[in-house]
N, CA, C and O atoms as a Tripos MOL2 file, in Angstrom:
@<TRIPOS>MOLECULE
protein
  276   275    69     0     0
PROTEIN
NO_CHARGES

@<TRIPOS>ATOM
      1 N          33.5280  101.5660  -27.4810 N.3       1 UNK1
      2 CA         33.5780  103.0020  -27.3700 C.3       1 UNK1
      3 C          33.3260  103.6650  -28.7350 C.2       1 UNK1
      4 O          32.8040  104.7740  -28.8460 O.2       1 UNK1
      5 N          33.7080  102.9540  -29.6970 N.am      2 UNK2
      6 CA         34.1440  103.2970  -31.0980 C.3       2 UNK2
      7 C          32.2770  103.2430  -31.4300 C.2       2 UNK2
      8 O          31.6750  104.2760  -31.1360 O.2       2 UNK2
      9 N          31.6250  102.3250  -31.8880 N.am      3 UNK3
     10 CA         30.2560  102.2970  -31.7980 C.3       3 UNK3
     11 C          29.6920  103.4510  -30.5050 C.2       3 UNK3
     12 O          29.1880  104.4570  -31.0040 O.2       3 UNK3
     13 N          29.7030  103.4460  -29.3590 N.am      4 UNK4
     14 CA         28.9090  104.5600  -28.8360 C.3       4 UNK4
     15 C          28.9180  105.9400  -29.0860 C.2       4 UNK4
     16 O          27.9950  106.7130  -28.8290 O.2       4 UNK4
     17 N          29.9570  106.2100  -29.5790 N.am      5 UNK5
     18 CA         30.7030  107.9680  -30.4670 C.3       5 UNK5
     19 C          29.4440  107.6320  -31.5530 C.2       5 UNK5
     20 O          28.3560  108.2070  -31.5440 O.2       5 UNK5
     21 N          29.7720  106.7860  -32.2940 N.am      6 UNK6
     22 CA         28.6230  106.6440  -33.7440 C.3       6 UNK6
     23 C          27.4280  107.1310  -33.2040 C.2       6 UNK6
     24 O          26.8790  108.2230  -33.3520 O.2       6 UNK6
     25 N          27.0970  106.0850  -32.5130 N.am      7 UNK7
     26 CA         25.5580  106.2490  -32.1680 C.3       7 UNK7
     27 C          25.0100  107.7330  -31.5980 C.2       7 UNK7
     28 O          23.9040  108.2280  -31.8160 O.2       7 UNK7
     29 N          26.1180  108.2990  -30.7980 N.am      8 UNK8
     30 CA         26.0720  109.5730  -30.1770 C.3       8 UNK8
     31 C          25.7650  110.8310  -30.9440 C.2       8 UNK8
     32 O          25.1860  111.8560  -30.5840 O.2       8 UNK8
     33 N          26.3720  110.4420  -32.2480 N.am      9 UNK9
     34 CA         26.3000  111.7830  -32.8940 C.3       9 UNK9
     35 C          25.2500  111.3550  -33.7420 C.2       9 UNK9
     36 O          24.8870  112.2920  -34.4540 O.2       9 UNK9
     37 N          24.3790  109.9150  -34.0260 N.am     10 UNK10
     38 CA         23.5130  110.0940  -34.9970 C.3      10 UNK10
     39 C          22.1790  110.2620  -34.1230 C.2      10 UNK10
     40 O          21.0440  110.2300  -34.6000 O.2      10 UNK10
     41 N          22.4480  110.4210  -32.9640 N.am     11 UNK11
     42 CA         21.4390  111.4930  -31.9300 C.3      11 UNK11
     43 C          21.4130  112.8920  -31.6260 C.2      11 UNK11
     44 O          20.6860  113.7360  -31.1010 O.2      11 UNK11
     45 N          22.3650  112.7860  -32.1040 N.am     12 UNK12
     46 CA         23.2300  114.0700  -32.2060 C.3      12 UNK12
     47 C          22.2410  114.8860  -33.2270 C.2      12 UNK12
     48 O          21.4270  115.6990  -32.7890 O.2      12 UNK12
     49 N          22.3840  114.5940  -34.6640 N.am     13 UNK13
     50 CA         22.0100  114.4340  -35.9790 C.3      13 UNK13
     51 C          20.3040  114.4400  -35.9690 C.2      13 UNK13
     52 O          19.5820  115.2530  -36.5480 O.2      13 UNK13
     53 N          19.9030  113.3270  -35.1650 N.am     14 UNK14
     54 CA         18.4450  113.1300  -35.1610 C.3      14 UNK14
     55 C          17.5480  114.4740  -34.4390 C.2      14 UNK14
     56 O          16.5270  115.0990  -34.7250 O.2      14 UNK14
     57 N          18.2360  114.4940  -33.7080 N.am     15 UNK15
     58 CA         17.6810  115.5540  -32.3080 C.3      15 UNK15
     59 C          18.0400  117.1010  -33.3310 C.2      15 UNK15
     60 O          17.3690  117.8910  -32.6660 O.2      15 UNK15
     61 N          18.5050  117.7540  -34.1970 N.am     16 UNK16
     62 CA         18.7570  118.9080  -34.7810 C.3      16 UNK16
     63 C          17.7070  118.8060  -35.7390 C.2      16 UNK16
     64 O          16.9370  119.7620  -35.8300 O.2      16 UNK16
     65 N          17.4970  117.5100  -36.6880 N.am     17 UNK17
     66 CA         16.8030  117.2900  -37.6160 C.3      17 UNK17
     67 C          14.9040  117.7680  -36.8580 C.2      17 UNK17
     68 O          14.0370  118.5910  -37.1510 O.2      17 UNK17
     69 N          15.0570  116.7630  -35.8940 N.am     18 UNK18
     70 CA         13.2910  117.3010  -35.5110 C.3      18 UNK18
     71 C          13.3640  118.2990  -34.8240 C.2      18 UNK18
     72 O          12.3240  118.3930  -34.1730 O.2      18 UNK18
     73 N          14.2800  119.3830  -34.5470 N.am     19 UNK19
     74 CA         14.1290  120.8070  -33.9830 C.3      19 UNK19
     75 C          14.0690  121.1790  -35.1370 C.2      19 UNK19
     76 O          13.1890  122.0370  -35.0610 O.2      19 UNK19
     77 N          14.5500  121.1260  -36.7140 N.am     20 UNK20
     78 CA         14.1680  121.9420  -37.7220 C.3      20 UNK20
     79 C          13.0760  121.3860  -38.2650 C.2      20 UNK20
     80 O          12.3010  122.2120  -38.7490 O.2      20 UNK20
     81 N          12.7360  120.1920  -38.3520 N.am     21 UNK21
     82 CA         10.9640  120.2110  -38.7140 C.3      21 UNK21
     83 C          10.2370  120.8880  -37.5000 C.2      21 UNK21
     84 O           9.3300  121.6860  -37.7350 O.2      21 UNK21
     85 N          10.6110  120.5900  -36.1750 N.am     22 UNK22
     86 CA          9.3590  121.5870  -35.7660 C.3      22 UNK22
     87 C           9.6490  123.2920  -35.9560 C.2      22 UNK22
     88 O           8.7290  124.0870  -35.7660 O.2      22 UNK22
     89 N          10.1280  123.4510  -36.0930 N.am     23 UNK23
     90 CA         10.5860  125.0860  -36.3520 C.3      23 UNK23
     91 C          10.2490  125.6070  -37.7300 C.2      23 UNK23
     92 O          10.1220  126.8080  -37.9700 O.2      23 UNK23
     93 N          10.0330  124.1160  -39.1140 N.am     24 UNK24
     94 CA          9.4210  124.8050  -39.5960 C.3      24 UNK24
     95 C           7.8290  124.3160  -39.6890 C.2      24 UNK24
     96 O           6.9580  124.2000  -40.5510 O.2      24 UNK24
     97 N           7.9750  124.1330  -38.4610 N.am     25 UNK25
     98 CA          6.1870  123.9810  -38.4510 C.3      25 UNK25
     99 C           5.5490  124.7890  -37.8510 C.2      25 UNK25
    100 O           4.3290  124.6720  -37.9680 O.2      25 UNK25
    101 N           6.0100  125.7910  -37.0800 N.am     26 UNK26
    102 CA          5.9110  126.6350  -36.5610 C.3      26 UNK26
    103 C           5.7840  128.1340  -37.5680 C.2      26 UNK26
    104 O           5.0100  129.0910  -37.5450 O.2      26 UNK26
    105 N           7.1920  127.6900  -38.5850 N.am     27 UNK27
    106 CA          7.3840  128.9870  -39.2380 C.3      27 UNK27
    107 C           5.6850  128.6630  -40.2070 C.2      27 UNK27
    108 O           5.1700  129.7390  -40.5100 O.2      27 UNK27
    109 N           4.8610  127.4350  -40.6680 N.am     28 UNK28
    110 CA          3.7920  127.4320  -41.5140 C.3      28 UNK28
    111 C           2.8830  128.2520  -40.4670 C.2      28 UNK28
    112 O           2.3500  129.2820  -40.8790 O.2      28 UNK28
    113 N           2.7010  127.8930  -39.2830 N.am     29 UNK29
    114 CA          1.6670  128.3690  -38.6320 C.3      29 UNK29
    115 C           1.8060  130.3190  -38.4780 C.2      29 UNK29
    116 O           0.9960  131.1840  -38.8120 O.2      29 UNK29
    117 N           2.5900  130.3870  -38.1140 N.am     30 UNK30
    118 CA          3.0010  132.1600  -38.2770 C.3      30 UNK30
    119 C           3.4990  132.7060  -39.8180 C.2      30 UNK30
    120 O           4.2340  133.6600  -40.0700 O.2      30 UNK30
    121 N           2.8260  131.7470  -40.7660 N.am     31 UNK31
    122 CA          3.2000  132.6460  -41.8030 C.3      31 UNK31
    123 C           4.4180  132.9890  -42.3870 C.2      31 UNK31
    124 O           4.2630  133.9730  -43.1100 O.2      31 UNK31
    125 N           5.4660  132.6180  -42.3740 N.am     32 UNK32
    126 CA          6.8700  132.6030  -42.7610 C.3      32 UNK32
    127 C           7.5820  131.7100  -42.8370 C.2      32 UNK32
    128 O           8.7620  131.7000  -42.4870 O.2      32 UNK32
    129 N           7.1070  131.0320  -43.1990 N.am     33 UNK33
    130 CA          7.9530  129.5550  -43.6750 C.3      33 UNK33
    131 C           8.4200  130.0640  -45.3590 C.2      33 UNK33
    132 O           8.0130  130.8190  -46.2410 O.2      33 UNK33
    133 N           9.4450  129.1770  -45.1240 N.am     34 UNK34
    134 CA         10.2010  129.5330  -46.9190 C.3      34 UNK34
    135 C          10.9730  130.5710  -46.7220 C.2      34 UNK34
    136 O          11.4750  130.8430  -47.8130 O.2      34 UNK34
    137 N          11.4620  131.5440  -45.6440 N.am     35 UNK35
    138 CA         11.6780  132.7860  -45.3220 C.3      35 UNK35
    139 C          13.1290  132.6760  -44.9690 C.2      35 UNK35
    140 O          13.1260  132.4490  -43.7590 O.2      35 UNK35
    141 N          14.8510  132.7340  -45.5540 N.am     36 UNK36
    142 CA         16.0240  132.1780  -45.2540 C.3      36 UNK36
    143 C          16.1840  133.2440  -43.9530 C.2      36 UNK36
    144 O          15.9210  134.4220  -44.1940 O.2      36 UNK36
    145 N          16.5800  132.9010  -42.6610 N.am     37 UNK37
    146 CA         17.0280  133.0940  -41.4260 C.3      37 UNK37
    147 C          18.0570  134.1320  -41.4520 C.2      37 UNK37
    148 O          17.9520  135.2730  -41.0020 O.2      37 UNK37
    149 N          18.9850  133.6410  -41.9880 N.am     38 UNK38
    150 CA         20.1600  134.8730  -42.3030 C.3      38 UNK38
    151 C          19.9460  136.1230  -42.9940 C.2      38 UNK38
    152 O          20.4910  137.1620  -42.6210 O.2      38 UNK38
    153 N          18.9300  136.0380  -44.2970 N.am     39 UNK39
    154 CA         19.0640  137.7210  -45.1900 C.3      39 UNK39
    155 C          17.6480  137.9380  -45.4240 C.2      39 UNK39
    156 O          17.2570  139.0150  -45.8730 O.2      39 UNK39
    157 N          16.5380  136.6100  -45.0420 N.am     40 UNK40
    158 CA         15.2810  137.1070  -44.5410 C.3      40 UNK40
    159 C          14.7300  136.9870  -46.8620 C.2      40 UNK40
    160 O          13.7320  137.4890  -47.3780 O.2      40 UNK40
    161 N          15.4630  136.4530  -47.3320 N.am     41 UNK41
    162 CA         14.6400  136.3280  -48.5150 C.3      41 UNK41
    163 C          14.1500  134.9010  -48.6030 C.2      41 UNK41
    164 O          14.1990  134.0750  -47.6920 O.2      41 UNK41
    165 N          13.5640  134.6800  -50.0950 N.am     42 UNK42
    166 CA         12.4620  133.5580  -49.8730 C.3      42 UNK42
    167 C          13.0760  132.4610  -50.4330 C.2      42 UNK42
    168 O          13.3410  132.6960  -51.6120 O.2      42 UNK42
    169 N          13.6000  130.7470  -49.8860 N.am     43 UNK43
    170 CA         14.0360  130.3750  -50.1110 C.3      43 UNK43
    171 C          13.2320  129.4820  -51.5440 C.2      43 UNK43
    172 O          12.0090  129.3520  -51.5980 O.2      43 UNK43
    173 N          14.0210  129.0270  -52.4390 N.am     44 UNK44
    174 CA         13.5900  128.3930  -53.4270 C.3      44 UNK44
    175 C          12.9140  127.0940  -53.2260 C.2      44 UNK44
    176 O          13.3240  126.3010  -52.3790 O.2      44 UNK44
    177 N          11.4760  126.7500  -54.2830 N.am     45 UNK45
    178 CA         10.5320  125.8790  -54.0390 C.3      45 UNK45
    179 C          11.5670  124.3020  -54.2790 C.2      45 UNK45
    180 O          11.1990  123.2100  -53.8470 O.2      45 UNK45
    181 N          12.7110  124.4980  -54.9500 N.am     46 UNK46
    182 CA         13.3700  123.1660  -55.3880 C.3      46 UNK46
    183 C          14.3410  122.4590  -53.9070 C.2      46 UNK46
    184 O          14.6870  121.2890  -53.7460 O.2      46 UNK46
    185 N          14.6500  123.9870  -52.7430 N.am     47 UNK47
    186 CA         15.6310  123.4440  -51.8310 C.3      47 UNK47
    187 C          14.3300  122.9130  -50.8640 C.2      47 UNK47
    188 O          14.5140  121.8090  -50.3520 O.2      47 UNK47
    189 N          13.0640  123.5700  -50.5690 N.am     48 UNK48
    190 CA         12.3630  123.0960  -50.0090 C.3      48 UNK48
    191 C          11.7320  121.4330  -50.0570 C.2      48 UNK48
    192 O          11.3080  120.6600  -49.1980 O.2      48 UNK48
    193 N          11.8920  121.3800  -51.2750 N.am     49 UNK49
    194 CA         11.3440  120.0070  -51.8150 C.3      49 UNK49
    195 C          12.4800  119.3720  -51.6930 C.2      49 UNK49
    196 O          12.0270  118.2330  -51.8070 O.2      49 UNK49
    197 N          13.5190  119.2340  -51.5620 N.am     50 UNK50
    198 CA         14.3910  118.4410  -51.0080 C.3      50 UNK50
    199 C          14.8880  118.4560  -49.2380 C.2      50 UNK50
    200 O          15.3300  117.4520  -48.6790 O.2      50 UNK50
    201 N          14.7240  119.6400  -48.6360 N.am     51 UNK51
    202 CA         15.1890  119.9510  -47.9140 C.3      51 UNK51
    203 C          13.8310  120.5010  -47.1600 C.2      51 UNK51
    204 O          14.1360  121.6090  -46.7170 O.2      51 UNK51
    205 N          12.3240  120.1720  -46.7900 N.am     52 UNK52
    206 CA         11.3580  121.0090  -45.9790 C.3      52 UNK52
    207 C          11.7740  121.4740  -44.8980 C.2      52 UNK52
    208 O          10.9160  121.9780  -44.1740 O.2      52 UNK52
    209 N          13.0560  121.4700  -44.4680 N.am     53 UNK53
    210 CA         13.1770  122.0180  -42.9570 C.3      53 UNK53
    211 C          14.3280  123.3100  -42.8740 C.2      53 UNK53
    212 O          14.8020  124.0010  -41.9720 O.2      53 UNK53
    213 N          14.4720  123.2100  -44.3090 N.am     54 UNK54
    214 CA         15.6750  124.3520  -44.5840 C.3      54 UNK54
    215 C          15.2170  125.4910  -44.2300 C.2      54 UNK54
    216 O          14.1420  126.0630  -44.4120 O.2      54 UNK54
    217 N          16.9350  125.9540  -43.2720 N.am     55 UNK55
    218 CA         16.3890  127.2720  -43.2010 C.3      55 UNK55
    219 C          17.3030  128.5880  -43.5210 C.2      55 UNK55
    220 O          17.2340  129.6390  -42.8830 O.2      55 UNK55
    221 N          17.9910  128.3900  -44.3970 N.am     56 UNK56
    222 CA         18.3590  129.0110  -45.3090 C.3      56 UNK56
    223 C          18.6200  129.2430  -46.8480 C.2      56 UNK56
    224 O          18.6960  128.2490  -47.5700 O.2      56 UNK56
    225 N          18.7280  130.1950  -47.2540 N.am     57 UNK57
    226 CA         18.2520  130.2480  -48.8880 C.3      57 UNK57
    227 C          19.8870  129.0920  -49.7440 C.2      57 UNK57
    228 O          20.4320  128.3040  -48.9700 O.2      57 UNK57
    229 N          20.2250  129.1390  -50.6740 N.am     58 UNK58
    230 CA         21.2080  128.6390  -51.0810 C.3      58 UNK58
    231 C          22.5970  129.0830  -50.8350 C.2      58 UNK58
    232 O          23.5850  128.3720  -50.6500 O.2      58 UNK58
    233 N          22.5150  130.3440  -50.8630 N.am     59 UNK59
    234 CA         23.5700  131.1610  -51.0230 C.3      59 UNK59
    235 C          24.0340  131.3960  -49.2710 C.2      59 UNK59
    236 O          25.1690  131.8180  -49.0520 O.2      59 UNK59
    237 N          23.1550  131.1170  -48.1590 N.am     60 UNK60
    238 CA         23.4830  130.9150  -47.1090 C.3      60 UNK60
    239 C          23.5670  129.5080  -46.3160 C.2      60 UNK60
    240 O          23.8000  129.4290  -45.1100 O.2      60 UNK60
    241 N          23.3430  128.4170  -47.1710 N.am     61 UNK61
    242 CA         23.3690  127.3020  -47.0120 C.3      61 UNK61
    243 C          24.3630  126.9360  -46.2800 C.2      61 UNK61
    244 O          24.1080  126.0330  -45.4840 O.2      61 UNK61
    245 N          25.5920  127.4130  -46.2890 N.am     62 UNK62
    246 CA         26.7530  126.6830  -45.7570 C.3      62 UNK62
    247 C          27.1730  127.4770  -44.4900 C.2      62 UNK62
    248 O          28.1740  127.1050  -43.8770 O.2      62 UNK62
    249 N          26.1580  129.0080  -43.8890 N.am     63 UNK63
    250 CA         25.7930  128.5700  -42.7380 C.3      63 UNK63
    251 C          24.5210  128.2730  -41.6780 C.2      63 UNK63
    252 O          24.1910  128.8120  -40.6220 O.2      63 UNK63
    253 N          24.1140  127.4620  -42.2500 N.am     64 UNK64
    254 CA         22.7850  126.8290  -41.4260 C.3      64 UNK64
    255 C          23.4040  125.7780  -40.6070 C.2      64 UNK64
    256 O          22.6980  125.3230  -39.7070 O.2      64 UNK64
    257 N          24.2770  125.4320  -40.7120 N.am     65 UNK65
    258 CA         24.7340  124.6390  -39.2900 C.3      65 UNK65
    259 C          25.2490  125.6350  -38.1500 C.2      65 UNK65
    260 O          25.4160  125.2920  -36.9800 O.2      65 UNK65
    261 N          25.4700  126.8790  -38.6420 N.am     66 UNK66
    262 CA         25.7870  127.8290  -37.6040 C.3      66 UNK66
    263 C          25.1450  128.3820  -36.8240 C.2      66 UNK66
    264 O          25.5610  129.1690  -35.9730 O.2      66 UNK66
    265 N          23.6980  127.9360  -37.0680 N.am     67 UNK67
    266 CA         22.3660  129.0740  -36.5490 C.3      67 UNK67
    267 C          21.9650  128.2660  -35.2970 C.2      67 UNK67
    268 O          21.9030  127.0470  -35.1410 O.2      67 UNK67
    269 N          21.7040  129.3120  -34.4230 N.am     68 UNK68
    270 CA         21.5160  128.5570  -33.3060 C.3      68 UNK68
    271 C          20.1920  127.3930  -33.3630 C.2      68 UNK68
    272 O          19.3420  127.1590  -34.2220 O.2      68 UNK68
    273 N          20.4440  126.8780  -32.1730 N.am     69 UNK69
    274 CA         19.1260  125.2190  -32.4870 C.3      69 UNK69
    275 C          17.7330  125.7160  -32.0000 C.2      69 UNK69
    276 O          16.7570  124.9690  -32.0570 O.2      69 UNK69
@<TRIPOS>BOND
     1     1     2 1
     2     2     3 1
     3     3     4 2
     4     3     5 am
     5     5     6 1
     6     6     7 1
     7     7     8 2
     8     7     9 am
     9     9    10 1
    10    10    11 1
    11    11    12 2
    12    11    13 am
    13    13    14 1
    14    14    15 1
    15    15    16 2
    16    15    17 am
    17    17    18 1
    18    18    19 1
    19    19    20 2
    20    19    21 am
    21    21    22 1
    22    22    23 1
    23    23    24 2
    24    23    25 am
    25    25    26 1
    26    26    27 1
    27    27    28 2
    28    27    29 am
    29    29    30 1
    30    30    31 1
    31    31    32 2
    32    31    33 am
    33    33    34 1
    34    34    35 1
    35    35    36 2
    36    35    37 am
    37    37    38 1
    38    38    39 1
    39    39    40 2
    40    39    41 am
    41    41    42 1
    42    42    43 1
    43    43    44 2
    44    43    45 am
    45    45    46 1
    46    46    47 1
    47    47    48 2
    48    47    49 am
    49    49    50 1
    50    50    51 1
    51    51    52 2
    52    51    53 am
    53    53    54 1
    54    54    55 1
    55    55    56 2
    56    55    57 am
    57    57    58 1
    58    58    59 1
    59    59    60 2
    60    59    61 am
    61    61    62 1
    62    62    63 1
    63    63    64 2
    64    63    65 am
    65    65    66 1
    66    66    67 1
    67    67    68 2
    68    67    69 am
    69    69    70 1
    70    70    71 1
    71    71    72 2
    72    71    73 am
    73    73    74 1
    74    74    75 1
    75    75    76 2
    76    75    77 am
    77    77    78 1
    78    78    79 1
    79    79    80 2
    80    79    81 am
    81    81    82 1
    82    82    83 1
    83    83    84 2
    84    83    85 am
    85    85    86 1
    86    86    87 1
    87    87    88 2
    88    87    89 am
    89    89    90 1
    90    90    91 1
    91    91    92 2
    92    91    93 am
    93    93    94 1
    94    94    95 1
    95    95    96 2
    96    95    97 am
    97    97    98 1
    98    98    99 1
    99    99   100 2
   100    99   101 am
   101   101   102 1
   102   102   103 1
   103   103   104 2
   104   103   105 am
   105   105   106 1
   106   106   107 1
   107   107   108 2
   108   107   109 am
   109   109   110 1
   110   110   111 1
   111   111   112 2
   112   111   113 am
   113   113   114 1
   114   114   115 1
   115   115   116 2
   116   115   117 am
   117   117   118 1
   118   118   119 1
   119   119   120 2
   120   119   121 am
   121   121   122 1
   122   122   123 1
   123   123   124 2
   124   123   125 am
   125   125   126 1
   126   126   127 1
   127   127   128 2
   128   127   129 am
   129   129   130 1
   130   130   131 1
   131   131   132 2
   132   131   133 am
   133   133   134 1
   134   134   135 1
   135   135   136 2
   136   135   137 am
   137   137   138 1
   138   138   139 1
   139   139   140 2
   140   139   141 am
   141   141   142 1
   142   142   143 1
   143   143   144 2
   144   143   145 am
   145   145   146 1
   146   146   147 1
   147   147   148 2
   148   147   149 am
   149   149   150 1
   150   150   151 1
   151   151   152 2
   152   151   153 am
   153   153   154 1
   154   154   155 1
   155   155   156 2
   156   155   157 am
   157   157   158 1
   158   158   159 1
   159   159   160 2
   160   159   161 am
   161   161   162 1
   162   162   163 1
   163   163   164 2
   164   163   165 am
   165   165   166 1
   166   166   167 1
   167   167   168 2
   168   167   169 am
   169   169   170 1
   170   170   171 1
   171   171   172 2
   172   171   173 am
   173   173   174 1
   174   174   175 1
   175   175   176 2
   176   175   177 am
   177   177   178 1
   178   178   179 1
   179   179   180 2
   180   179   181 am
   181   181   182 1
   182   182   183 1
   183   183   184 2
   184   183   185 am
   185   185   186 1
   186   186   187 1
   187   187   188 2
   188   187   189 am
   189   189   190 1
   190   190   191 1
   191   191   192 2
   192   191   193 am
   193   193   194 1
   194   194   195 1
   195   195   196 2
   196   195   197 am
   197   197   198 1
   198   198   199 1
   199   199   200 2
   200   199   201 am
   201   201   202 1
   202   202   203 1
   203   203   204 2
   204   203   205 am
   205   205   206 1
   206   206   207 1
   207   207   208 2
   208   207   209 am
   209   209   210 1
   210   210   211 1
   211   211   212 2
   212   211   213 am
   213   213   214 1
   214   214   215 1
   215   215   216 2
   216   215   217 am
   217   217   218 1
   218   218   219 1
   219   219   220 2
   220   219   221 am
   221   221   222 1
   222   222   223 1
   223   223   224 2
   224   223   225 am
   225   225   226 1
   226   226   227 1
   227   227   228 2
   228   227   229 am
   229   229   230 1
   230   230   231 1
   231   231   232 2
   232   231   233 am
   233   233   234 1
   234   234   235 1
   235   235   236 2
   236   235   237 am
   237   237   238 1
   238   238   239 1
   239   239   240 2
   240   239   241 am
   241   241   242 1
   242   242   243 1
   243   243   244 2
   244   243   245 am
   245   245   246 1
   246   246   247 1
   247   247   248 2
   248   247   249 am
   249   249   250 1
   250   250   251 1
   251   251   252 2
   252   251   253 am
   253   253   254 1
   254   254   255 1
   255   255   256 2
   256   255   257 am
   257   257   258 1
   258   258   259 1
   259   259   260 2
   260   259   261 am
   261   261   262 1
   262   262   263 1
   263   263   264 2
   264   263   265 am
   265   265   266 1
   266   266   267 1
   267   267   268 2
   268   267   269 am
   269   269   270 1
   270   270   271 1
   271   271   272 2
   272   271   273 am
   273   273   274 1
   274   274   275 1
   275   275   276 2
@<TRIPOS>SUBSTRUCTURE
     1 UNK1         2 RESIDUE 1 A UNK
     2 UNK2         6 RESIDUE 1 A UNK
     3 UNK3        10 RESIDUE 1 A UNK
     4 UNK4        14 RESIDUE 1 A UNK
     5 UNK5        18 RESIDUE 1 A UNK
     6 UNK6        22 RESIDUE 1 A UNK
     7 UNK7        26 RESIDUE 1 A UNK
     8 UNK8        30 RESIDUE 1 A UNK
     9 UNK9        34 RESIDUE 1 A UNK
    10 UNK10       38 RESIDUE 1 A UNK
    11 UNK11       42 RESIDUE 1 A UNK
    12 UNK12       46 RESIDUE 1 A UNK
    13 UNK13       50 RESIDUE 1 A UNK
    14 UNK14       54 RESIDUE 1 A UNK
    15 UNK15       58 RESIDUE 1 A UNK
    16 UNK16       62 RESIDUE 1 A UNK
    17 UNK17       66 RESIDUE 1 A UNK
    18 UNK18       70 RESIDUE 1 A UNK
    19 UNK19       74 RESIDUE 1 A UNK
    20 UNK20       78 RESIDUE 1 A UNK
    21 UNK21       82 RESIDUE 1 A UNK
    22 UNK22       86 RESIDUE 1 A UNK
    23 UNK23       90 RESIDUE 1 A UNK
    24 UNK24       94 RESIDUE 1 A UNK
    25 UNK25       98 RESIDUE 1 A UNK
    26 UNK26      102 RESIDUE 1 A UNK
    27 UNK27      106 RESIDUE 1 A UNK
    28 UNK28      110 RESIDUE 1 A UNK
    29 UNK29      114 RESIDUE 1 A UNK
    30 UNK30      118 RESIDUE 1 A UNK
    31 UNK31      122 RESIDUE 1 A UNK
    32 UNK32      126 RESIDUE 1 A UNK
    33 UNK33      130 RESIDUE 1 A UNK
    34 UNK34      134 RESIDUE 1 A UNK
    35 UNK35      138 RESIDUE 1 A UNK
    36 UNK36      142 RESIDUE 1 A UNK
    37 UNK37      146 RESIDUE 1 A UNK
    38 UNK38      150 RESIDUE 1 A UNK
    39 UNK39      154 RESIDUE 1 A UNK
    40 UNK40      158 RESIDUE 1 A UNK
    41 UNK41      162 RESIDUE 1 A UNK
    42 UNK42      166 RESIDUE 1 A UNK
    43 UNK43      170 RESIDUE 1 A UNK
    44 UNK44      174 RESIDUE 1 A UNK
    45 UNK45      178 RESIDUE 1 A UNK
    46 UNK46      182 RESIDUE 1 A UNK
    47 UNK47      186 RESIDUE 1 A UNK
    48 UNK48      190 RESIDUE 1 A UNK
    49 UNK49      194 RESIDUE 1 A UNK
    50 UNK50      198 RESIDUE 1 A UNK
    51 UNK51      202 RESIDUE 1 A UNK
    52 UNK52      206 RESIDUE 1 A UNK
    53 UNK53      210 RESIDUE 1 A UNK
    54 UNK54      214 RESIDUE 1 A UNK
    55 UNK55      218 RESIDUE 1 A UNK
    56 UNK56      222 RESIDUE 1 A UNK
    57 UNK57      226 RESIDUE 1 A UNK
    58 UNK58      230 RESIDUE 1 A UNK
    59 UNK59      234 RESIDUE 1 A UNK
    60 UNK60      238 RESIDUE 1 A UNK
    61 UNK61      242 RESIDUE 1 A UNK
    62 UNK62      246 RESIDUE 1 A UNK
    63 UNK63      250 RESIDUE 1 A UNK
    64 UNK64      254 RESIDUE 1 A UNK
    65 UNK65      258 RESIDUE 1 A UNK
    66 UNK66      262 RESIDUE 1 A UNK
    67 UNK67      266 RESIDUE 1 A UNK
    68 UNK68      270 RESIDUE 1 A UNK
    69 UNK69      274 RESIDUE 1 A UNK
């Protein structure tokens, strides 16, 4: 049981991860990619390069798990 919880949430995990690459593949095609979700300014070239699927700036970082999927 203890292993299927694991596995559950790193589907869990996986399945959020490729809704934010495609979302920001979407945001390249319409022109607004880099664009933070919450206050709508431009997120920095250093969180992108670590983070290409971020979708919020730094200062709203801690809630991008809050934003809907």
């Amino acid at each position: 049981a203890e292993e299927l919880s694991s596995q559950s949430a790193t589907v869990t995990e996986l399945e959020t991860t490729y809704r934010n690459i495609n979302r920001a593949l979407l945001k390249i095609e319409a022109g607004n990619y880099g664009l933070c979700e919450v206050c709508g300014e431009t997120i920095v070239a250093g969180r992108l390069e670590i983070l290409p699927s971020a979708r919020t700036c730094t200062a709203h970082m801690d809630e991008e798990r809050t934003l809907p999927l």
